[in-house]
MDAnalysis code that builds the backbone (N, CA, C; Angstrom):
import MDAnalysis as mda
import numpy as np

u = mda.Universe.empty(612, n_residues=204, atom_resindex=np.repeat(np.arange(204), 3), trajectory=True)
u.add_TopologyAttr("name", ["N", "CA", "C"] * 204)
u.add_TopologyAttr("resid", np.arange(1, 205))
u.add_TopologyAttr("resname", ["UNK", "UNK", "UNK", "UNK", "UNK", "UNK", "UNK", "UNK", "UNK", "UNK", "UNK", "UNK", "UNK", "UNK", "UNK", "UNK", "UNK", "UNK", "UNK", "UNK", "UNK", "UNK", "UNK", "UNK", "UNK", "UNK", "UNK", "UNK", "UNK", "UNK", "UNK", "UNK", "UNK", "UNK", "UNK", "UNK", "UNK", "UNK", "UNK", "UNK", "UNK", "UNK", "UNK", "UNK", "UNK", "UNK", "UNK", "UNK", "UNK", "UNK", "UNK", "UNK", "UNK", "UNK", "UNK", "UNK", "UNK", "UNK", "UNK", "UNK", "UNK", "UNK", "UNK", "UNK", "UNK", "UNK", "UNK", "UNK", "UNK", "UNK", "UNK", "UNK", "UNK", "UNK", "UNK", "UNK", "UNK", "UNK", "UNK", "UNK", "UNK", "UNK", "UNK", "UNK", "UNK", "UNK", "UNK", "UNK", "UNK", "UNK", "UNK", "UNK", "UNK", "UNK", "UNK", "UNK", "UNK", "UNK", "UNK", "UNK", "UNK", "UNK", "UNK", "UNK", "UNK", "UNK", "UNK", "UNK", "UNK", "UNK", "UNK", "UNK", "UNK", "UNK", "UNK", "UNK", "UNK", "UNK", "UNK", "UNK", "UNK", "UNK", "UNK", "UNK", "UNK", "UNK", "UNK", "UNK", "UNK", "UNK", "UNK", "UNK", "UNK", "UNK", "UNK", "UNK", "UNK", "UNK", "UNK", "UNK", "UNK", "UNK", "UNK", "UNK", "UNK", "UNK", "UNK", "UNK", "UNK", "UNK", "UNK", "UNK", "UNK", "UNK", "UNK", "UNK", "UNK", "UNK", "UNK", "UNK", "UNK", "UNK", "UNK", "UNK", "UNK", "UNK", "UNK", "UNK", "UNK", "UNK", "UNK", "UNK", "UNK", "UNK", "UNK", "UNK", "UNK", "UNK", "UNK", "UNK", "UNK", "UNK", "UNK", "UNK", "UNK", "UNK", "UNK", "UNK", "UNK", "UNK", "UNK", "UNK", "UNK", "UNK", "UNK", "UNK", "UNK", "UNK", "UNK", "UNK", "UNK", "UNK", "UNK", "UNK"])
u.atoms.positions = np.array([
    [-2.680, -13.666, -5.965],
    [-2.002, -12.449, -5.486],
    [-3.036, -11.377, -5.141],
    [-2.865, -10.979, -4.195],
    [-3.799, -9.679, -3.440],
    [-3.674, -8.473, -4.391],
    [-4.780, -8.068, -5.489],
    [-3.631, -6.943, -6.219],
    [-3.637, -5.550, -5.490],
    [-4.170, -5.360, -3.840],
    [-3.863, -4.510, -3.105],
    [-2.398, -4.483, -2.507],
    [-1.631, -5.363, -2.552],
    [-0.394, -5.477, -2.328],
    [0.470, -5.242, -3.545],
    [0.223, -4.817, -4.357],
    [0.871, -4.895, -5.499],
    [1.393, -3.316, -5.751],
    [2.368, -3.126, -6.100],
    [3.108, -1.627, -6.264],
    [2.126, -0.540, -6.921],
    [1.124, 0.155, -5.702],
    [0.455, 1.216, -6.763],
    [0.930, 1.687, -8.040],
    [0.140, 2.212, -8.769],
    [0.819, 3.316, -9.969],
    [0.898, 4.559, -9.280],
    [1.781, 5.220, -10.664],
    [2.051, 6.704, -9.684],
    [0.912, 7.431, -10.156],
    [1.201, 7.779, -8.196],
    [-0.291, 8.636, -8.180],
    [-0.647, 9.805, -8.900],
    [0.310, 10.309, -9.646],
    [-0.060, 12.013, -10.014],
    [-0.078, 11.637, -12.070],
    [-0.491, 10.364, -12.103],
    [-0.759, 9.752, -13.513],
    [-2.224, 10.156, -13.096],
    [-3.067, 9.912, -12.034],
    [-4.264, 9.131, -11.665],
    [-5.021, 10.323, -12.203],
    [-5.392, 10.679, -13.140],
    [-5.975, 11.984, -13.640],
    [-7.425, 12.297, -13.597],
    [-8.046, 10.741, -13.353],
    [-9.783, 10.661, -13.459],
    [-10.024, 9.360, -12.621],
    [-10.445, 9.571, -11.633],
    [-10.896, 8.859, -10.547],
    [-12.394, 8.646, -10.762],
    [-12.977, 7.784, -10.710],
    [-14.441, 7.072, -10.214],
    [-14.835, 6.460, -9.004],
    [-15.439, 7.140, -8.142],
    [-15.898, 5.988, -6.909],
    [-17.172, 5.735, -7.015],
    [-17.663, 4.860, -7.418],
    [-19.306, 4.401, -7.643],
    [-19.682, 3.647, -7.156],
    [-20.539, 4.426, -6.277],
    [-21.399, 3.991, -5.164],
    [-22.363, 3.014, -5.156],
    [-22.694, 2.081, -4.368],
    [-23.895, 1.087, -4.415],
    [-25.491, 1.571, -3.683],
    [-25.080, 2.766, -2.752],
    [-25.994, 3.498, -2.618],
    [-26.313, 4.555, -2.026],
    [-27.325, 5.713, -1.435],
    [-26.759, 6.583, -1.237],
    [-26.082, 7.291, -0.149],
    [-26.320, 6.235, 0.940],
    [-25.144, 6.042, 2.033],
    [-23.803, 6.363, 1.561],
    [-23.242, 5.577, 0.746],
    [-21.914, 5.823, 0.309],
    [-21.496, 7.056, -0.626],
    [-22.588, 7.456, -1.535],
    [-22.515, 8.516, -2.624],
    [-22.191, 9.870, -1.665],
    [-23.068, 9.792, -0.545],
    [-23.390, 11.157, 0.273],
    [-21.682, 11.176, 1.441],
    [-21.248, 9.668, 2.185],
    [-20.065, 10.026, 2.400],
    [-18.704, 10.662, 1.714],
    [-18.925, 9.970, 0.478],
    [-17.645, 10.114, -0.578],
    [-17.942, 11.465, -1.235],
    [-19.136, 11.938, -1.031],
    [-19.317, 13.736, -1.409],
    [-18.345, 14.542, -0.278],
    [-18.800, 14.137, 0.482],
    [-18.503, 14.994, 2.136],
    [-16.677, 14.685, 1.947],
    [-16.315, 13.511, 1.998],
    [-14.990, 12.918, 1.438],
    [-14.108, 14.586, 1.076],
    [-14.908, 14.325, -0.606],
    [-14.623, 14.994, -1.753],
    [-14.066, 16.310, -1.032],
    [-15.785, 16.842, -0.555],
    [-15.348, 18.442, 0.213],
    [-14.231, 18.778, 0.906],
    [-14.045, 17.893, 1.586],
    [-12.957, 17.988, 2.727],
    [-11.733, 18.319, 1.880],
    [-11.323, 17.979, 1.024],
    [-10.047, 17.380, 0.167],
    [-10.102, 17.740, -1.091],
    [-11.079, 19.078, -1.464],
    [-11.737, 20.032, -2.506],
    [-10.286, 20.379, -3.836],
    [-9.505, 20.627, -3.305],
    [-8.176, 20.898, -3.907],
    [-7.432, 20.113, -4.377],
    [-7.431, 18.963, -3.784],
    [-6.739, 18.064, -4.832],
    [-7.623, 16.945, -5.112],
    [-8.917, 16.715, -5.420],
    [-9.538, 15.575, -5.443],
    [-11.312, 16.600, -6.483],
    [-10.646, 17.416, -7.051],
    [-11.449, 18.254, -8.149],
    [-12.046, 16.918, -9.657],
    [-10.826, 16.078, -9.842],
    [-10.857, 15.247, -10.707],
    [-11.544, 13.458, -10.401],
    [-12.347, 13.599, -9.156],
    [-13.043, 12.325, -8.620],
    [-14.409, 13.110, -8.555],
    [-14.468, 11.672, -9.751],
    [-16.143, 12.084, -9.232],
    [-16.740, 10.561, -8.735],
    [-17.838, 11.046, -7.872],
    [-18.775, 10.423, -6.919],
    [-19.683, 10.355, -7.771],
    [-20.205, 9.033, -8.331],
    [-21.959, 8.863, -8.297],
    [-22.529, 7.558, -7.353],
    [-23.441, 7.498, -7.776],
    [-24.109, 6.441, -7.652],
    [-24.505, 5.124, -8.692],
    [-24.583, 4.461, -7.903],
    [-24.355, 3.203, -9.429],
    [-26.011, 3.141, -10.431],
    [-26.120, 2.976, -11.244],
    [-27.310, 3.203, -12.559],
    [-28.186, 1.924, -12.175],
    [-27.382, 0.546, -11.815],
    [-27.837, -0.574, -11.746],
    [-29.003, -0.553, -10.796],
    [-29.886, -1.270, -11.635],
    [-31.477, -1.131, -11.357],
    [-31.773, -1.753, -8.951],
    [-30.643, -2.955, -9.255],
    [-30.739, -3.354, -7.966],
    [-29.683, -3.600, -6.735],
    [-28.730, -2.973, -7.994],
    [-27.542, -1.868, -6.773],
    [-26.776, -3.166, -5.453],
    [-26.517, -4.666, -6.509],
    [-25.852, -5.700, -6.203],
    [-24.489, -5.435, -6.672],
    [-23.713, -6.084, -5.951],
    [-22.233, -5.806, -6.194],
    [-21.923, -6.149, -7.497],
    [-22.287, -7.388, -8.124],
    [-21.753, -8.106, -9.330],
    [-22.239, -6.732, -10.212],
    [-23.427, -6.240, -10.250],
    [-23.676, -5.392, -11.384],
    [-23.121, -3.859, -11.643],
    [-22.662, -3.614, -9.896],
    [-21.594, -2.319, -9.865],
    [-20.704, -2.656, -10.306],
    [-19.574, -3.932, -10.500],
    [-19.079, -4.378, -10.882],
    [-18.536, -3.814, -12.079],
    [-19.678, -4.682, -13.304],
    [-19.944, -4.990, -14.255],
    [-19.537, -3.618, -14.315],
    [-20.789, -2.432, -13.968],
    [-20.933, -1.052, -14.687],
    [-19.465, -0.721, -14.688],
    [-18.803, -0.766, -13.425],
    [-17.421, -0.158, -13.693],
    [-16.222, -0.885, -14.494],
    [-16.461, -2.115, -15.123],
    [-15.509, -2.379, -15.921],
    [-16.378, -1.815, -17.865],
    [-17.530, -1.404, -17.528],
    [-17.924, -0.976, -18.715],
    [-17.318, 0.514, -19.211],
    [-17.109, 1.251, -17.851],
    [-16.713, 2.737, -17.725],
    [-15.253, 2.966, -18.067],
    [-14.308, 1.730, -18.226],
    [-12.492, 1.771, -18.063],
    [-12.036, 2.756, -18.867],
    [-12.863, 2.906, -20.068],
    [-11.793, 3.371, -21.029],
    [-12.209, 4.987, -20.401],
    [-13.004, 5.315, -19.590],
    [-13.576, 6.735, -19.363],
    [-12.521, 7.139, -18.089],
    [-12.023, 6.087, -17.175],
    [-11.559, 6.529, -15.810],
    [-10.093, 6.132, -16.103],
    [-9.172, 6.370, -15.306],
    [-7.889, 5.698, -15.101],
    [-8.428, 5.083, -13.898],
    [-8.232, 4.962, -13.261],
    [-8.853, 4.419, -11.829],
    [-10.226, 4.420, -10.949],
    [-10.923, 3.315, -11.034],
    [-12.099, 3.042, -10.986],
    [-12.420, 2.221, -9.205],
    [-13.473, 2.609, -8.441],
    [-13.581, 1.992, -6.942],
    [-14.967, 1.560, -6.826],
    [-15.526, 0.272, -6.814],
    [-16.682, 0.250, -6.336],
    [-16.874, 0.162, -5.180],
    [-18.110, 1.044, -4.455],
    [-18.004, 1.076, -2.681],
    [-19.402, 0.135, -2.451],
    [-19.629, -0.740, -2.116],
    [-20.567, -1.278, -1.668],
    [-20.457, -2.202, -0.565],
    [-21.987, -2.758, 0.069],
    [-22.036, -3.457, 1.401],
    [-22.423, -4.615, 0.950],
    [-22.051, -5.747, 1.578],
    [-22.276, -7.226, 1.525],
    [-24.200, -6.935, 1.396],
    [-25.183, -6.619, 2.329],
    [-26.333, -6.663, 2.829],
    [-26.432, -8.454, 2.949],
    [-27.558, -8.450, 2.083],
    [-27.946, -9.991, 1.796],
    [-27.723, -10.248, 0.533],
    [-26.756, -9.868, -0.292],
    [-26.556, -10.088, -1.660],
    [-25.403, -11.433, -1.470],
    [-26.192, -12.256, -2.722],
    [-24.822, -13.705, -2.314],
    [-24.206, -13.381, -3.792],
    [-23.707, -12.253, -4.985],
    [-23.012, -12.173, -5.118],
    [-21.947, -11.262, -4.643],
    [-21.832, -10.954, -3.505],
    [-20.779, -10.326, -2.809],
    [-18.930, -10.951, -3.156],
    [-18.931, -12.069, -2.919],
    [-17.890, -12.720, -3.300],
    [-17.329, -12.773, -5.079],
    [-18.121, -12.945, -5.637],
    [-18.417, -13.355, -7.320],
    [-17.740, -11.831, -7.492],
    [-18.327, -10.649, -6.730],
    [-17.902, -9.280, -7.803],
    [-16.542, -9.067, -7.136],
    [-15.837, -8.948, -6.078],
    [-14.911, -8.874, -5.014],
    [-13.885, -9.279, -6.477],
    [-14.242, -11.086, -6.684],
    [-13.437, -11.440, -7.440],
    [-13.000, -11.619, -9.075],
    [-14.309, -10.897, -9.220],
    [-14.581, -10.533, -10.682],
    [-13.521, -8.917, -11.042],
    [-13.327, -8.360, -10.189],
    [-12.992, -6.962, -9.856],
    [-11.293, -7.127, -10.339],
    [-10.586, -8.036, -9.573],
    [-9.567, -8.886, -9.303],
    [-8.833, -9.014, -10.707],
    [-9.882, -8.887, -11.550],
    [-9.488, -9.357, -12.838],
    [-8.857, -7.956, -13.703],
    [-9.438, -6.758, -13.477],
    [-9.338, -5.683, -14.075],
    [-8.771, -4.451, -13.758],
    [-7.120, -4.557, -13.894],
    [-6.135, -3.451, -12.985],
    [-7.340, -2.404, -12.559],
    [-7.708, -1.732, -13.436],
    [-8.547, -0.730, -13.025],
    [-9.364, -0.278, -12.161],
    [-10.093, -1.502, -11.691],
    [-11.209, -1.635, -10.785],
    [-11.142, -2.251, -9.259],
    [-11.217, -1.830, -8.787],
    [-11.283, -1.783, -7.238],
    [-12.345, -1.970, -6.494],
    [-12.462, -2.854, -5.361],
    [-13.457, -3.111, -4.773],
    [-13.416, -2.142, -2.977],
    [-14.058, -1.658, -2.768],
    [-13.995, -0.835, -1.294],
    [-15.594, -1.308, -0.410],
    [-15.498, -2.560, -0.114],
    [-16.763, -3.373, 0.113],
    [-16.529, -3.097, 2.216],
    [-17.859, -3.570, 2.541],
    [-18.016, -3.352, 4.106],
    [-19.471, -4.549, 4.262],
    [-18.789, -5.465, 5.345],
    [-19.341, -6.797, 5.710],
    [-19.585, -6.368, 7.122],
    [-21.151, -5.879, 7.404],
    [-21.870, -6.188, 6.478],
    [-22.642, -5.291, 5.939],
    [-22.062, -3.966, 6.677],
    [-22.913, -2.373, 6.196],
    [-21.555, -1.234, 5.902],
    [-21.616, -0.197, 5.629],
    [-20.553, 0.806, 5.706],
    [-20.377, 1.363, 7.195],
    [-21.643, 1.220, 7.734],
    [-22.032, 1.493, 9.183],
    [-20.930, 1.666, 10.332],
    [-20.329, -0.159, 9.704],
    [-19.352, -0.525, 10.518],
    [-18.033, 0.295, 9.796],
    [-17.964, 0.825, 8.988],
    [-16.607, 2.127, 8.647],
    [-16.906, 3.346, 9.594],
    [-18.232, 3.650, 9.829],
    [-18.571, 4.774, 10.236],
    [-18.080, 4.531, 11.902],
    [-18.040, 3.442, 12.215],
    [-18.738, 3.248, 13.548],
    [-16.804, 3.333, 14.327],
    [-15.715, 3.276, 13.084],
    [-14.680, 3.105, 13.421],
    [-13.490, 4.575, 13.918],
    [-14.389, 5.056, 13.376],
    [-13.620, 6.597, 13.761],
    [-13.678, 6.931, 15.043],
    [-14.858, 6.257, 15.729],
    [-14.551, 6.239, 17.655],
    [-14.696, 5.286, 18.045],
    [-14.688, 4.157, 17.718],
    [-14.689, 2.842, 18.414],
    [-13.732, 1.854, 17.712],
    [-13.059, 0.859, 18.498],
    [-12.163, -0.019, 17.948],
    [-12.811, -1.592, 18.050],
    [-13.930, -1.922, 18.281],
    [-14.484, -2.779, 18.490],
    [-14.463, -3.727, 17.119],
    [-13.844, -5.682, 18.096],
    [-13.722, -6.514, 16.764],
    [-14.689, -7.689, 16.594],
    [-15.237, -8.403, 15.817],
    [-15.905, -9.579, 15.924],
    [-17.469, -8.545, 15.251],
    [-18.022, -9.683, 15.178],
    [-19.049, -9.301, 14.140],
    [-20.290, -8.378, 15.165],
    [-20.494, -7.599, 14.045],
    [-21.483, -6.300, 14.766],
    [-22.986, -6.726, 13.587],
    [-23.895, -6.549, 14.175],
    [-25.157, -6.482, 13.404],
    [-25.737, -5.413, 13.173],
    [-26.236, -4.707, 11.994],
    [-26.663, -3.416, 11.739],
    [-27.502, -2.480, 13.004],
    [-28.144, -3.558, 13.470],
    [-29.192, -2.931, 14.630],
    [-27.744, -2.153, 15.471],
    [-26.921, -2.976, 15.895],
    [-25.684, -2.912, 16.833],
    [-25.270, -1.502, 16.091],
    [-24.800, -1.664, 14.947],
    [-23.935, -0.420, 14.224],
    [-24.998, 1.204, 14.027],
    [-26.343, 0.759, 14.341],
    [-27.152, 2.065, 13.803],
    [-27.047, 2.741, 15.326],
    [-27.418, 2.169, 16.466],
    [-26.958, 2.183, 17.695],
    [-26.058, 2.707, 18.620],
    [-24.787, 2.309, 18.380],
    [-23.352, 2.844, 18.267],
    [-23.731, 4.481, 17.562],
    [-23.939, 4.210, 16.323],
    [-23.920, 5.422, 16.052],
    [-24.863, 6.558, 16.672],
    [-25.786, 6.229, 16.641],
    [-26.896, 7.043, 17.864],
    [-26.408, 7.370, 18.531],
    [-26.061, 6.967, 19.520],
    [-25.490, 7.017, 20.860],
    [-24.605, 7.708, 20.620],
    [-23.488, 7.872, 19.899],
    [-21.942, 8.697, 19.985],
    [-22.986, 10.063, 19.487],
    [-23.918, 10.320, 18.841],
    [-23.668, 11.870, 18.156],
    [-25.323, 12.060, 18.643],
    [-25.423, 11.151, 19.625],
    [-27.283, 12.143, 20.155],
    [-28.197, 11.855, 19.292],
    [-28.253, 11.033, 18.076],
    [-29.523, 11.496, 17.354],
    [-30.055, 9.950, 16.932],
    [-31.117, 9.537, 16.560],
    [-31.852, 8.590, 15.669],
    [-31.166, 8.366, 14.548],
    [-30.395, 7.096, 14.561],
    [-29.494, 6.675, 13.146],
    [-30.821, 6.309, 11.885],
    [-31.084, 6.851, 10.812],
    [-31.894, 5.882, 9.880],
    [-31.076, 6.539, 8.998],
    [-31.709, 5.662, 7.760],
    [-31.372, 5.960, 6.474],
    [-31.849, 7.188, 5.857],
    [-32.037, 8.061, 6.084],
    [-32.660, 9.334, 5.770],
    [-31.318, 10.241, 5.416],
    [-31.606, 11.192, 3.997],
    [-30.488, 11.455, 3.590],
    [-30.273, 12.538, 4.875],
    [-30.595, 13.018, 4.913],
    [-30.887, 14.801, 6.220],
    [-29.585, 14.082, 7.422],
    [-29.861, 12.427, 7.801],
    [-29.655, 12.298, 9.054],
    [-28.186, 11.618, 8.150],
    [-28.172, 11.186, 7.384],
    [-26.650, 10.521, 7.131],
    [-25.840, 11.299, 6.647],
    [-25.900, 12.734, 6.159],
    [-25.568, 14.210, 5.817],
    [-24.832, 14.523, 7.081],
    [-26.048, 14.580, 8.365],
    [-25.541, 15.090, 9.569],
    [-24.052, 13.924, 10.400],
    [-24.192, 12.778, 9.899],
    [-23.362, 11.761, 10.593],
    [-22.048, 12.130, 9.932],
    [-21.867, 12.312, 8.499],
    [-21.001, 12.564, 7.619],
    [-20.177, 13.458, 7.784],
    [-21.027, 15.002, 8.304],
    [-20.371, 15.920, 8.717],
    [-19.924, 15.912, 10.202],
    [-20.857, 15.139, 11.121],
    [-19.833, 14.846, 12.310],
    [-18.633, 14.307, 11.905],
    [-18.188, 13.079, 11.197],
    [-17.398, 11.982, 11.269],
    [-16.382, 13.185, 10.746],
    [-16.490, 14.151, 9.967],
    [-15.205, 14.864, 9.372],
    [-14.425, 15.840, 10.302],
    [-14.714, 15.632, 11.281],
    [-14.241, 15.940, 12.600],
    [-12.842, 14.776, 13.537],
    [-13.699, 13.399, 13.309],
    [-12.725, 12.560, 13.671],
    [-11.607, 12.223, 13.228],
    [-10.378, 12.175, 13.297],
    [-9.127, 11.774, 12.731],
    [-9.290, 10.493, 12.359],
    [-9.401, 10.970, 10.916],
    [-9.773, 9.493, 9.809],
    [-8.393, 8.265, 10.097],
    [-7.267, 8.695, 10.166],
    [-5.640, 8.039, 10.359],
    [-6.276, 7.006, 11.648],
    [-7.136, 7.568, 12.066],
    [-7.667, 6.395, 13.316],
    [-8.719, 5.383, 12.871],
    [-9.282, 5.784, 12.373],
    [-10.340, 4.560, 11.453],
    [-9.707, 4.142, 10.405],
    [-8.602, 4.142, 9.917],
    [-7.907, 3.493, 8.801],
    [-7.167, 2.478, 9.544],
    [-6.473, 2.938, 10.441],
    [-5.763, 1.821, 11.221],
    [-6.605, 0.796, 11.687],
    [-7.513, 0.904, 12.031],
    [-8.462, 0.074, 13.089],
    [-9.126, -0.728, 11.548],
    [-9.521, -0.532, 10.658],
    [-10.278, -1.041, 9.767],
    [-9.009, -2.105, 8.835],
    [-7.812, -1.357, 8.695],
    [-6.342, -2.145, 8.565],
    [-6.459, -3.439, 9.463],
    [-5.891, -3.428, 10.783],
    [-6.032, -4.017, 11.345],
    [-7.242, -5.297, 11.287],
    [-8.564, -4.801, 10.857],
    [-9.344, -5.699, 11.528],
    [-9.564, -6.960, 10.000],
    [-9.299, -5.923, 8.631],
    [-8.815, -6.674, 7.237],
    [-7.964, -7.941, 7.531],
    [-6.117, -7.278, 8.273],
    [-6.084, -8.528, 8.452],
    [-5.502, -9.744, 9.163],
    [-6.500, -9.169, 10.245],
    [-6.943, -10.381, 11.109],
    [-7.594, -11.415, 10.202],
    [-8.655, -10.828, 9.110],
    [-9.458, -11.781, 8.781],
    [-8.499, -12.585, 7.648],
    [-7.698, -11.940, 7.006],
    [-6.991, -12.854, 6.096],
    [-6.081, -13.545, 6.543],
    [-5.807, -13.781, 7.888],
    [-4.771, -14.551, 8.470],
    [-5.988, -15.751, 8.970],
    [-7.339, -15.425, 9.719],
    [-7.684, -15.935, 10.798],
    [-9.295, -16.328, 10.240],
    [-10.065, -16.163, 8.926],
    [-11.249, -16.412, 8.396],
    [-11.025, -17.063, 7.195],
    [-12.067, -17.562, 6.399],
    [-12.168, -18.085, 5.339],
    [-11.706, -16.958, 4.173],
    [-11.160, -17.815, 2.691],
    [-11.036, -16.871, 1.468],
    [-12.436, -16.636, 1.089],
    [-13.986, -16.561, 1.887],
    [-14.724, -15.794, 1.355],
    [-15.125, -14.574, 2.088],
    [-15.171, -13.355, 1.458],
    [-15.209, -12.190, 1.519],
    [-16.391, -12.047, 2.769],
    [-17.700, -12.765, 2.087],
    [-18.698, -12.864, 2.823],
    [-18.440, -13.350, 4.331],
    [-17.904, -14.023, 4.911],
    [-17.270, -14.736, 6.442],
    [-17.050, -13.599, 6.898],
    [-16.379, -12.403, 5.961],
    [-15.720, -11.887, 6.928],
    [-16.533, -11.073, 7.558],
    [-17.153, -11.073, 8.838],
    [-17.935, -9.812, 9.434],
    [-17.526, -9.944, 11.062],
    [-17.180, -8.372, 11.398],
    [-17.498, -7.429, 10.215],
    [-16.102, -7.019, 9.874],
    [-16.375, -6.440, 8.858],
    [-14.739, -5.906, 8.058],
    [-15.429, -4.867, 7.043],
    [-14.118, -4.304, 6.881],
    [-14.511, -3.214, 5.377],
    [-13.198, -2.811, 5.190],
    [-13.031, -2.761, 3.890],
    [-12.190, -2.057, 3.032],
    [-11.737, -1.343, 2.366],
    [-12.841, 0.179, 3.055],
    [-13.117, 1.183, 2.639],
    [-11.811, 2.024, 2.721],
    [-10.776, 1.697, 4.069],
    [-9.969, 2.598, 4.473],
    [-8.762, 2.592, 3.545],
    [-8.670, 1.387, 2.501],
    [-8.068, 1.599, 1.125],
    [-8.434, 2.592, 0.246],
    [-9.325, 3.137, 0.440],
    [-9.879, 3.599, -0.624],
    [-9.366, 5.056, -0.425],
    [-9.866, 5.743, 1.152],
    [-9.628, 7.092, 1.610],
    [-8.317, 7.028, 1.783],
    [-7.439, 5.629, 1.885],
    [-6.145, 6.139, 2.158],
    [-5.404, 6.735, 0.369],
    [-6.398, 5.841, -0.585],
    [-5.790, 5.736, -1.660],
    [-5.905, 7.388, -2.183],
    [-7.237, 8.080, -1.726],
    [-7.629, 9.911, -2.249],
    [-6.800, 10.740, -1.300],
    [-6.925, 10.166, 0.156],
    [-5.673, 11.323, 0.511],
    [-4.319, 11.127, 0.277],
    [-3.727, 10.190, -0.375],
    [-2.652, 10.314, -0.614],
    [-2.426, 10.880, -1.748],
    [-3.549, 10.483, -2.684],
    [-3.397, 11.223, -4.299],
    [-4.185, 12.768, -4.009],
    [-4.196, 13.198, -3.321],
    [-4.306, 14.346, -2.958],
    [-3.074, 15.391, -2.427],
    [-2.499, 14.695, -2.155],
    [-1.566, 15.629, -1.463],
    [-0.226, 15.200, -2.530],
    [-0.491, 14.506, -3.607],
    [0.564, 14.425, -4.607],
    [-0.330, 14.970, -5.810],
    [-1.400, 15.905, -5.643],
    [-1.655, 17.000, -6.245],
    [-1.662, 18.415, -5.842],
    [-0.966, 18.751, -4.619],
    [-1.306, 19.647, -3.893],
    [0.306, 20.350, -4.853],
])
C-alpha cells in the first residue's frame, strides 16, 4: 500500500513538523519555503541532516531516531549516485511518521518545474542549464546563487509545479519499474509543499 494514499491525519494535530534535509540545496529551499508561509508554518523546522555522508538510508535512520521529538517527520533528498536510494524510500514506508520527499535524480529537476513541463529523463548538466537560461545567471552550487534561484522560484505559481511533478510521479507508477531509482526524472517533493501549504492554511 502507497502510505501516500492513505487518509492523512488531521492537519491542525500536526503541531511539530521536521523537514530534514540531505543537503544544502534543499535546507536553503525549504527556508525560503518557510518564509513565504511565515504564519502558519512557525512550528517547521528546516535543518540539515547531521549524517556524516548525507545518503538517504542514514537521513532515514536520523529521522526515525527523532519520532518521539516530531509528530510529522520529511526526509528531502536526491537519488545522486547513492544505491541506497531505494533501501531508505522503503525503509521510511515502515514508520507512519516519516516521509520520504526524494528527486531522481537532483531537486534541480523540482526547480526546473515551475516553468517547464518537460518529461523523460533530464541529466543534471540539462537541469543546471534550464535553469541558467530561465533566470540569466550561472547555475552552481554556491549558496549566494541557489538563495538567488529560490527567491526567483517564489514568484512562480507553485500549484503549477505540483501538478506537473503529480503528473510525472504517476506516469512512473503506472509505466516504470517498483524501483524508485528507474524513475528519472521524477520527484516527490510536490507532496511535501502540498502537505505545508495545506497545513498552513488550517493554521491560519
Amino acid at each position: 500500500m502507497n502510505k501516500y494514499k492513505r487518509k492523512a491525519p488531521s492537519l491542525e494535530l500536526r503541531d511539530k513538523v521536521l523537514v530534514l534535509c540531505g543537503g544544502k540545496t534543499e535546507e536553503i529551499y525549504f527556508n525560503k519555503f518557510k518564509q513565504k508561509y511565515k504564519s502558519g508554518l512557525k512550528n517547521v523546522t528546516v535543518k540539515i541532516t547531521t549524517c556524516k555522508y548525507s545518503n538517504p538510508i542514514a537521513i532515514v535512520d536520523e529521522a526515525i531516531s527523532l519520532q518521539n521529538d516530531f509528530d510529522e517527520i520529511w526526509c528531502v533528498f536526491d537519488k545522486d549516485d547513492f544505491k541506497d536510494f531505494d533501501e531508505a524510500i522503503k525503509k521510511s514506508s515502515r514508520y507512519p511518521k516519516v516521509n520520504c520527499a526524494f528527486s531522481n535524480e537532483a531537486i534541480e529537476y523540482w526547480f526546473t518545474l515551475y516553468f517547464s513541463n518537460k518529461i523523460g529523463p533530464i541529466n543534471r548538466k540539462k537541469l543546471n542549464e534550464m535553469i541558467s537560461k530561465q533566470f540569466g545567471i550561472e547555475y552552481d552550487k554556491s549558496n549566494a546563487i541557489i538563495e538567488r534561484v529560490c527567491e526567483k522560484l517564489s514568484a512562480f505559481n507553485i500549484q503549477t509545479a505540483e501538478e506537473c511533478a503529480k503528473r510525472g510521479y504517476e506516469y512512473h507508477e503506472l509505466n516504470s519499474s517498483k524501483n524508485y531509482s528507474d524513475w528519472r526524472s521524477c520527484t516527490s517533493v510536490f507532496m511535501l509543499t502540498k502537505r505545508l501549504r495545506k497545513w498552513n492554511e488550517a493554521k491560519r
